[in-house]
C-alpha positions as CSV (number, residue, x, y, z in Angstrom):
1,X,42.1,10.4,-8.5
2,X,40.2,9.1,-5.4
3,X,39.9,5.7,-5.4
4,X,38.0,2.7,-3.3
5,X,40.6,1.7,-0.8
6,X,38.3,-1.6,0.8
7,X,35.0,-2.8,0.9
8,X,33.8,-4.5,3.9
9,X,30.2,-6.1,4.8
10,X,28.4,-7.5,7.5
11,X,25.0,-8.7,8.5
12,X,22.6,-6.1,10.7
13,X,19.2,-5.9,11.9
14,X,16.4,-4.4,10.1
15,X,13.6,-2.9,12.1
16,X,11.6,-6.5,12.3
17,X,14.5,-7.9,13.8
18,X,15.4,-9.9,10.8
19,X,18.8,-9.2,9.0
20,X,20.5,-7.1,6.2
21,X,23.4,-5.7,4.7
22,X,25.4,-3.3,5.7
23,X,28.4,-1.9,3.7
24,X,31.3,0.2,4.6
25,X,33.5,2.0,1.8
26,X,37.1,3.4,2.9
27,X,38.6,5.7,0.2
28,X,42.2,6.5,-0.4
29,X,41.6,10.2,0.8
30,X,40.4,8.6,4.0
31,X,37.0,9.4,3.7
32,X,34.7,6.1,4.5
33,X,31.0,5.8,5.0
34,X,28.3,2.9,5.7
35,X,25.0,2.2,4.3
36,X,22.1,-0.2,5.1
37,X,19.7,-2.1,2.8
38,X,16.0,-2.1,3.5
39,X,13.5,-5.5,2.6
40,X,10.2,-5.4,2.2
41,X,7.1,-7.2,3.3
42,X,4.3,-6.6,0.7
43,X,6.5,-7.9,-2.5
44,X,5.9,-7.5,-6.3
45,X,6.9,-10.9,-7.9
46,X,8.9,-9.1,-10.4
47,X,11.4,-7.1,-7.7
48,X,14.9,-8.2,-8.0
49,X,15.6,-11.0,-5.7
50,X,16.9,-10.1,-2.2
51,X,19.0,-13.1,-1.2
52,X,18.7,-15.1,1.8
53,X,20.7,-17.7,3.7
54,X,17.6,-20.5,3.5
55,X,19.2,-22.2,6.6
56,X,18.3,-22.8,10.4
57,X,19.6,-19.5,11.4
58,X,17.2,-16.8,11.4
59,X,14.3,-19.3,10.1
60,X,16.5,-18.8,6.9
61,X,16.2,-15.0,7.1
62,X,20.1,-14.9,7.0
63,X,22.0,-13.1,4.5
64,X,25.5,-14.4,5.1
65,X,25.8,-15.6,1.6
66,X,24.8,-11.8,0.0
67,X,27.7,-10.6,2.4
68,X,30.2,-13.0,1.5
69,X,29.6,-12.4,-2.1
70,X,30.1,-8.6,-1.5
71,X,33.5,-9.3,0.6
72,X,35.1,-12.2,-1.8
73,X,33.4,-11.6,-5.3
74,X,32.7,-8.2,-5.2
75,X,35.2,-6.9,-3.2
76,X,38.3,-7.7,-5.1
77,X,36.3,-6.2,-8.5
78,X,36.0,-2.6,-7.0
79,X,39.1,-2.2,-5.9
80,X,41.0,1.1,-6.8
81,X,37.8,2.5,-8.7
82,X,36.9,6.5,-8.3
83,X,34.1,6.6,-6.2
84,X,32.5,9.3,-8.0
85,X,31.6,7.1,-11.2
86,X,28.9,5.5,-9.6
87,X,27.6,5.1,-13.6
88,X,30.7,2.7,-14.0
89,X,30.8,0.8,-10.8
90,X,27.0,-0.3,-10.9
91,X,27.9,-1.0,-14.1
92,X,30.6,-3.7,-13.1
93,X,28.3,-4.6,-10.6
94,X,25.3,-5.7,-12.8
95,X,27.8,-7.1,-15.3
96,X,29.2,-9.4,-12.1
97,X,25.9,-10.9,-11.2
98,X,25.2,-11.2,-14.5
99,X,21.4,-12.0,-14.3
100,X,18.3,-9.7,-15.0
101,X,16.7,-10.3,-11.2
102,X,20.3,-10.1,-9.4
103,X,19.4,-13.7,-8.6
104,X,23.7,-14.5,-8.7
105,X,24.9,-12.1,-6.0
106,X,21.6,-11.0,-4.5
107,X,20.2,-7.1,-5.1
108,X,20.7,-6.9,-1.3
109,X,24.6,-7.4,-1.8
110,X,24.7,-5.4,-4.7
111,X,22.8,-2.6,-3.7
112,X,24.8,-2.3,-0.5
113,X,27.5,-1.7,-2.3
114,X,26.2,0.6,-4.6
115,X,25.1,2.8,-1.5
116,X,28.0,2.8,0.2
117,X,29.8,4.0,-2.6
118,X,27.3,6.7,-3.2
119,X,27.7,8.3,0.6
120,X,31.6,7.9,0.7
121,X,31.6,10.1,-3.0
122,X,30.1,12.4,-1.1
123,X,31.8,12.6,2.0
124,X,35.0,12.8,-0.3
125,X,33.9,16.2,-2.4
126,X,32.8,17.3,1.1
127,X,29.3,17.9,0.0
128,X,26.3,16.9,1.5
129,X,24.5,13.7,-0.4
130,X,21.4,15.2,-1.9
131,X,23.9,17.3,-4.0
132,X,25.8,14.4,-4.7
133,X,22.5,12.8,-5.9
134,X,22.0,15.8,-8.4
135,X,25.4,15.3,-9.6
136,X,24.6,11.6,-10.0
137,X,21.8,12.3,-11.8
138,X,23.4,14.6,-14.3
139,X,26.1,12.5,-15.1
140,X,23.7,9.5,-16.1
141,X,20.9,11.4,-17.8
142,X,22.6,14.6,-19.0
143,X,19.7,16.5,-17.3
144,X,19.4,18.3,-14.2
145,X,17.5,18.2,-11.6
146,X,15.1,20.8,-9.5
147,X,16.0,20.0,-5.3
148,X,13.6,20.5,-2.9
149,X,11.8,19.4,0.0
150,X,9.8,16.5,-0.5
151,X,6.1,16.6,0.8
152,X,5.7,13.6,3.0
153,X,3.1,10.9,2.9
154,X,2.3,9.5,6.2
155,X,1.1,6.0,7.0
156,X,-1.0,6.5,10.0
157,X,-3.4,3.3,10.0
158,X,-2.0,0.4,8.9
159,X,-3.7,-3.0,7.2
160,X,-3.0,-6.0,4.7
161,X,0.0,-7.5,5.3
162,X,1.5,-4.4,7.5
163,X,-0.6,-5.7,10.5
164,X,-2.1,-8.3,12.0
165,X,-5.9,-6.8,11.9
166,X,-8.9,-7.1,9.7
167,X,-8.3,-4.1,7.2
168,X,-8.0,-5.1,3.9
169,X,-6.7,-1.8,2.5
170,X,-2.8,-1.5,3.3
171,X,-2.1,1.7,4.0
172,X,-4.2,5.1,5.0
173,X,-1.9,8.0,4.4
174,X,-1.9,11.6,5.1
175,X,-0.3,14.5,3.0
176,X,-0.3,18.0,4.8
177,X,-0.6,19.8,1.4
178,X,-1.3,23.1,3.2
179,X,1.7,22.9,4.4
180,X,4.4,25.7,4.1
181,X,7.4,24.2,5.2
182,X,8.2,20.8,5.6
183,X,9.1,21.6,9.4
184,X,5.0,22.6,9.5
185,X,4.0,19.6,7.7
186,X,6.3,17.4,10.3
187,X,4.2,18.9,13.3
188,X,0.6,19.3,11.4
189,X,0.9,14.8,10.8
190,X,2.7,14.3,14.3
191,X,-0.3,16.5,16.2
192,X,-2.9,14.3,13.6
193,X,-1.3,11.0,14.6
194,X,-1.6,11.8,18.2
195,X,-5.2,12.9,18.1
196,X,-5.9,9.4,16.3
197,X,-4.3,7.8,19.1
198,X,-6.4,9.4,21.1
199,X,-10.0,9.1,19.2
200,X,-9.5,5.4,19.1
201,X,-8.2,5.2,22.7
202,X,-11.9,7.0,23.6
203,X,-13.7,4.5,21.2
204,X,-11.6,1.3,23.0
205,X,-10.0,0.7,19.7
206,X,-6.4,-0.9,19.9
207,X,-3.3,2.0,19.3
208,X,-1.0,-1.0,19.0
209,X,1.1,0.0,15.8
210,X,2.2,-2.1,12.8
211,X,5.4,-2.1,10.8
212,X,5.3,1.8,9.7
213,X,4.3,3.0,12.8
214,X,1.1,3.3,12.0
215,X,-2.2,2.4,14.2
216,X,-4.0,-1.4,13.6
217,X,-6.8,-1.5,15.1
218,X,-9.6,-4.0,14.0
219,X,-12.5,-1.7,11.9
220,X,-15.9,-2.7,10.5
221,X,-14.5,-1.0,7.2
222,X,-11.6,0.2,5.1
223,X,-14.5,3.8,5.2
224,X,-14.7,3.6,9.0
225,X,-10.7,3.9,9.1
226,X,-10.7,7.0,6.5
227,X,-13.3,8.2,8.5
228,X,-11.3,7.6,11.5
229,X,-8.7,10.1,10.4
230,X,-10.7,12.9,9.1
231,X,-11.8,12.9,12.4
232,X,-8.4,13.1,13.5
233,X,-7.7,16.1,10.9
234,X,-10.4,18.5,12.4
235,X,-9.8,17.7,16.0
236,X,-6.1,19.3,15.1
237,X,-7.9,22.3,13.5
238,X,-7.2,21.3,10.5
239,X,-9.4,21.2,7.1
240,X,-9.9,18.0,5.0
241,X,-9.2,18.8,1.7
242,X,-7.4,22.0,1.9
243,X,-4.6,22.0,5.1
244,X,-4.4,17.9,4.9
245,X,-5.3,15.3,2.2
246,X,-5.5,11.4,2.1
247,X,-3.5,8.7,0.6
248,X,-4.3,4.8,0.0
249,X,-1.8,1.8,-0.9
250,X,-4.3,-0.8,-1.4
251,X,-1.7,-3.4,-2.3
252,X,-4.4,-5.1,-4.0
253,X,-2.2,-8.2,-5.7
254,X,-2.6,-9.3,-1.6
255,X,-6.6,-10.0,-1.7
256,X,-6.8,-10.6,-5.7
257,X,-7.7,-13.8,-6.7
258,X,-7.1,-13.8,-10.5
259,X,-10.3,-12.9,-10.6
260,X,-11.5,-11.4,-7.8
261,X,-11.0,-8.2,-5.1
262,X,-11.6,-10.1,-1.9
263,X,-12.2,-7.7,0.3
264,X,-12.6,-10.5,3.7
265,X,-13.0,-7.3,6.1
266,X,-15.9,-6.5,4.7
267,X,-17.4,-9.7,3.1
268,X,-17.4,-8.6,-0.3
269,X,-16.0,-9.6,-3.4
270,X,-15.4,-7.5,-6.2
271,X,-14.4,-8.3,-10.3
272,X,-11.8,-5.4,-11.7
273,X,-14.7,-3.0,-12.9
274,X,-16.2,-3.4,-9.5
275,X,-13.3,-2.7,-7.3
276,X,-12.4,0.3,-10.1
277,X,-15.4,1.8,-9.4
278,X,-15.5,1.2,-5.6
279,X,-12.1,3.3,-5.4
280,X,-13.9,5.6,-7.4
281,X,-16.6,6.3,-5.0
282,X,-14.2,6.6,-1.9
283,X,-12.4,9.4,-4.3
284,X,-15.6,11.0,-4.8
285,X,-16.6,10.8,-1.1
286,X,-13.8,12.0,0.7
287,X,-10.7,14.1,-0.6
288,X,-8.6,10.9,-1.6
289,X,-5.9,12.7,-4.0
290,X,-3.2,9.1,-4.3
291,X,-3.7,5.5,-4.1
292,X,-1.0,3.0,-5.2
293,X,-1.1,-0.6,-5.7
294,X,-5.1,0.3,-6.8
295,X,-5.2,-3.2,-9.2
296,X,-3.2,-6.4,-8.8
297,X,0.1,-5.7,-10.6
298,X,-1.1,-8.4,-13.5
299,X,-4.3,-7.2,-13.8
300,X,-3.5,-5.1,-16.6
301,X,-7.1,-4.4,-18.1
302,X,-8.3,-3.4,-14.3
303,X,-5.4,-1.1,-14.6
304,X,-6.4,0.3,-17.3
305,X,-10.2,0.9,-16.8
306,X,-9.1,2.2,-12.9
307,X,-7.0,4.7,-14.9
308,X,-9.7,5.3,-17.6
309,X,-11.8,6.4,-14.2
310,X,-9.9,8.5,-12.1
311,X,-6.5,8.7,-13.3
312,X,-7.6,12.1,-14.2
313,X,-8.6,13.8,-10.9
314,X,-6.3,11.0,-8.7
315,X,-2.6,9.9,-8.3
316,X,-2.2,6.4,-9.3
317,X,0.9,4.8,-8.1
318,X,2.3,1.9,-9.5
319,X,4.6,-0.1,-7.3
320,X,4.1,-3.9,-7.3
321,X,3.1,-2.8,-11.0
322,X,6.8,-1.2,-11.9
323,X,8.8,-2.8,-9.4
324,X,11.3,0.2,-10.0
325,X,12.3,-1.6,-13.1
326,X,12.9,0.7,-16.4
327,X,11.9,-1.9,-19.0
328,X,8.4,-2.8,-17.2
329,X,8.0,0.9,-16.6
330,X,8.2,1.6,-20.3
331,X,5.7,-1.1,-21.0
332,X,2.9,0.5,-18.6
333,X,4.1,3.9,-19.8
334,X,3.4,2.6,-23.5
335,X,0.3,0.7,-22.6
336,X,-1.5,4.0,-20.5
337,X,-1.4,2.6,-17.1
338,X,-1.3,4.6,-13.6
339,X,0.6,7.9,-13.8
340,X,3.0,7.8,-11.4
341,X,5.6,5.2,-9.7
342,X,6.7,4.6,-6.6
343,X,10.4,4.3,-6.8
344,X,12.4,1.5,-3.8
345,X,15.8,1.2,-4.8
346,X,16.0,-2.3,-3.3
347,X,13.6,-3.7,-6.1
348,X,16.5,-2.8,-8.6
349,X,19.3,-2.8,-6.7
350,X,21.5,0.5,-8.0
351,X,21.4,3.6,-7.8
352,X,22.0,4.4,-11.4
353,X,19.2,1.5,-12.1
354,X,17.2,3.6,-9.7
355,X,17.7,6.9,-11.5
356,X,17.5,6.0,-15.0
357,X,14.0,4.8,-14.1
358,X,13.3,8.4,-12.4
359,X,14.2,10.1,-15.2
360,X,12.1,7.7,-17.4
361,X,9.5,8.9,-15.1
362,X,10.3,13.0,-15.9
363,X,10.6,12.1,-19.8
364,X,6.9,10.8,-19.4
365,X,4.7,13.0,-17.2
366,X,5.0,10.3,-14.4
367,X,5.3,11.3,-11.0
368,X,8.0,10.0,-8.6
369,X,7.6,9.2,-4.7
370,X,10.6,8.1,-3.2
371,X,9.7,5.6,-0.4
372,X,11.2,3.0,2.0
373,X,10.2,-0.8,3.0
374,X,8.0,-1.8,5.6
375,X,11.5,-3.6,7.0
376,X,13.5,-0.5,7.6
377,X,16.8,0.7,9.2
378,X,18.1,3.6,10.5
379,X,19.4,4.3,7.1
380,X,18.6,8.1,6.0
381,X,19.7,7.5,2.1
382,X,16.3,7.8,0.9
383,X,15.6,11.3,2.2
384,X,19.2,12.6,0.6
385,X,18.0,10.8,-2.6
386,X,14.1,12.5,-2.8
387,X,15.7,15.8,-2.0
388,X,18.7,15.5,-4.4
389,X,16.2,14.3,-7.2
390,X,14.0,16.7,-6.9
391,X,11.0,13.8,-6.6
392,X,8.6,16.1,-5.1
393,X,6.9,13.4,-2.6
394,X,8.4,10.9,0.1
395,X,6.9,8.2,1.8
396,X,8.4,6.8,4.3
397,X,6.1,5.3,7.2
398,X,3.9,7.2,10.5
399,X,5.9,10.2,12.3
400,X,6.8,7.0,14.8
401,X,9.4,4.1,15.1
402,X,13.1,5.5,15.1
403,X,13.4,4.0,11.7
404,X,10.9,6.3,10.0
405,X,11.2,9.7,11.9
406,X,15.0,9.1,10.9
407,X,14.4,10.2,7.8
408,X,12.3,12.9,8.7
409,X,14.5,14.5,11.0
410,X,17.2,14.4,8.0
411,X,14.7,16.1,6.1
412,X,14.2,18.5,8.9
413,X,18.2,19.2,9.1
414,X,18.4,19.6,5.4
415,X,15.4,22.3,5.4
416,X,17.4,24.3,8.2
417,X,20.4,24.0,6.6
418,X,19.8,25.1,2.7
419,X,17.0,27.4,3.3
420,X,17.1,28.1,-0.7
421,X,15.0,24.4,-0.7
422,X,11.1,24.7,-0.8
423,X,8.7,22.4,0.0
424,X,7.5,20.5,-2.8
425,X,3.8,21.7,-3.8
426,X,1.6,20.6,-6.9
C-alpha cells in the first residue's frame, strides 16, 4: 500500500497579491505533488471560514496560523495513510477541526491538504487527475460519472465588488454555445474579448481590467454593458443567440438592503418582485440563458418568485445561496429554489464535501458549474475536477490574467490529449 510519506505547507501569493496555502504531499512510492487554495472576494456569510493571521503582516491577510495547523496538527494525523482514500482522509480531516464552518483549523488549511492529496493519488496510479476525480467520485457516491469537456463561461465585463466602477451587476459572461470543440469555443471568447477591447477603446471607455480579467469601464447601465458585448459578438461574425450566449452573476446580497435592490448605478431601487421582474425583462430582451446570485442569498421568497418567473426558460445559479454546502443545498432543493449551483471547493473545504454536494446536485435535476475565486492562483485543479465530474460548464474568469487562461490551456491539453472527450452541450 502507498502511503503519505510528509506533508509540508507554506504561505504563497494569490493573484491579488494577498496570501494562501500551498501544500506539498510526498508519497512512499516517491510520487509528490503541490496544490494551491483560492479565496474569494464577493463571500456568502455561510462559506466555511478561510482563516487568517489578523496581525500587522499583510494588513492581517496572513495565513501563517492555517499553515502551521497543517504542518504540526495536521501533519502528524496523515501520516502513513493511502493516498487513494481521499473518502477517509477528509474524513479525519473534518473530524480534526471538529467544527461545522472549519472555524478550528481554517477550510484554507484543510482544503490544501485535501488537494494535495488528491493530485499526488494521481500522480501515483500514473493517471491523469480528471480520471482520478471519476474514480473519486465513484468511490464516494457509488455512481459514475460522464467526462467531458466543460463549456466555459467567460467574464468579460466586470462590476460589484470585482471592480472599482459604477456597474452594479457583477459579472457579464459569455458562453460560446455554438461551439464544437472547446479549442473553438477558446478562440470564438478570446477574438470577442478583443473586439470589446477594442469597441470601448473607439468609444473612450476605460479597458483597464478587474480581478477576472475582465474589462471595468464606468457605463450609464448594467443594459449598456450587455449591449456592449453583443456588439462585440457580431463584430466577430458571430450570432447572439445561436454561436454565443450571455451569462450574469448579479451577486445581489452586495446591493440588497433587507429590503431593497439598490441598484446606485442606475439610481433605482427595486423590492424582490421588482428586481425579479427586471431580470425578467433583460432575459426577454436579449438572449440571457444563466444568471447566478439573482436574489440576496436570504431572500428566500425573492428566490422563490425569481424562480416561479424564469427558472423555466433560464439557469439560476445559486452560489452565495448554497455556499457548496450539502445540508443548505438540500434545503433550497426541498424548498424549490434556483436550479442549479455553482460549486467552489474552498467554501467547503474537501473534496469529498465537494462531491457529495455534486452528486446531490445529479440526484436532483440541479446543474453543476465548476468555478474558481475572484483571488486565484496558478492552480489548474478545478479544470481536472469539471472534466473528471463530468459537470458540463466551467467558470473560471475572462480568456486574460495567467491565473484564469491557466485553466483553459489545461482544458485545451486535456481536449488534445483524450480526443474520446466532447464538449459539453445542453
Amino acid at each position: 500500500m502507498t502511503s503519505i510519506q510528509s506533508i509540508k505547507a507554506i504561505q504563497v501569493l494569490d493573484s491579488r497579491g494577498l496570501p494562501t496555502v500551498s501544500c506539498n504531499i510526498a508519497l512512499d512510492s516517491g510520487a509528490n505533488a503541490m496544490a494551491m487554495v483560492p479565496s474569494g472576494a464577493s463571500t456568502g456569510t455561510k462559506e466555511a471560514l478561510e482563516l487568517r493571521d489578523g496581525d500587522s503582516l499583510y494588513m492581517g491577510k496572513g495565513v501563517e496560523k492555517a499553515v502551521d495547523n497543517i504542518n504540526n496538527i495536521i501533519c502528524p494525523v496523515l501520516i502513513g495513510l493511502d493516498p487513494r482514500n481521499q473518502k477517509l482522509i477528509d474524513q479525519k480531516l473534518i473530524e480534526l477541526d471538529g467544527t461545522d464552518d472549519k472555524s478550528n483549523l481554517g477550510a484554507n488549511a484543510l482544503l490544501a491538504v485535501s488537494l494535495a492529496v488528491s493530485h499526488a493519488a494521481a500522480k501515483d496510479k500514473n493517471i491523469p487527475l480528471h480520471s482520478h476525480f471519476s474514480d473519486i467520485y465513484r468511490d464516494i457516491t457509488g455512481d459514475v460519472t460522464s467526462p467531458n469537456l466543460p463549456m466555459p463561461m467567460l467574464n468579460i465585463l466586470n462590476g460589484g465588488e470585482h471592480a472599482d466602477n459604477n456597474i452594479d451587476i457583477q459579472e457579464f459572461m459569455i458562453i460560446p454555445k455554438g461551439a464544437s470543440t472547446f479549442k473553438e469555443a477558446m478562440r470564438w471568447s478570446s477574438e470577442i474579448y478583443w473586439n470589446l477591447k477594442s469597441i470601448l477603446k473607439d468609444n473612450n471607455l476605460s479597458t483597464s481590467v478587474g480581478d477576472e480579467g475582465g474589462f471595468a469601464p464606468n457605463l450609464q447601465s448594467n443594459e449598456e454593458a450587455i449591449q456592449l458585448i453583443l456588439q462585440s459578438i457580431e463584430v466577430s461574425n458571430l450570432e447572439p443567440g445561436k454561436d454565443v450566449f450571455l451569462a450574469l452573476d448579479c451577486a445581489a446580497s452586495e446591493f440588497f438592503d433587507g429590503t431593497n435592490y439598490n441598484l446606485l448605478g442606475e439610481g433605482r431601487s427595486l423590492d424582490s418582485d421588482s428586481f425579479a421582474s427586471y431580470l425578467e425583462s433583460l432575459v426577454d430582451k436579449y438572449p440571457i440563458i444563466s444568471i447566478e446570485d439573482g436574489m440576496d442569498e436570504h431572500d428566500y421568497d425573492g428566490w422563490k418568485t425569481l424562480t416561479n418567473k424564469i427558472g423555466s426558460k433560464c439557469q439560476l445559479v445559486g452560489d452565495d445561496l448554497f455556499v457548496t454546502n450539502k445540508k443548505i443545498f438540500k434545503e433550497g432543493i426541498d424548498n424549490g429554489l434556483a436550479n442549479s449551483i455553482l460549486i467552489k471547493f474552498n467554501q467547503i473545504g474537501s473534496i469529498t464535501e465537494t462531491i457529495e454536494t455534486i452528486h446531490l446536485a445529479n440526484l436532483n435535476n440541479y446543474k453543476s458549474i465548476i468555478s474558481h475565486r475572484s483571488g486565484e492562483t496558478e492552480d489548474t485543479t478545478i479544470a481536472d475536477l469539471a472534466v473528471g465530474l463530468g459537470a458540463g460548464q466551467i467558470k473560471t474568469g475572462a480568456p486574460c490574467r495567467s491565473d484564469r487562461v491557466a485553466k483553459y490551456n489545461r482544458l485545451l491539453w486535456i481536449e488534445e490529449e483524450f480526443s474520446s472527450l466532447s464538449l459539453f452541450n445542453e
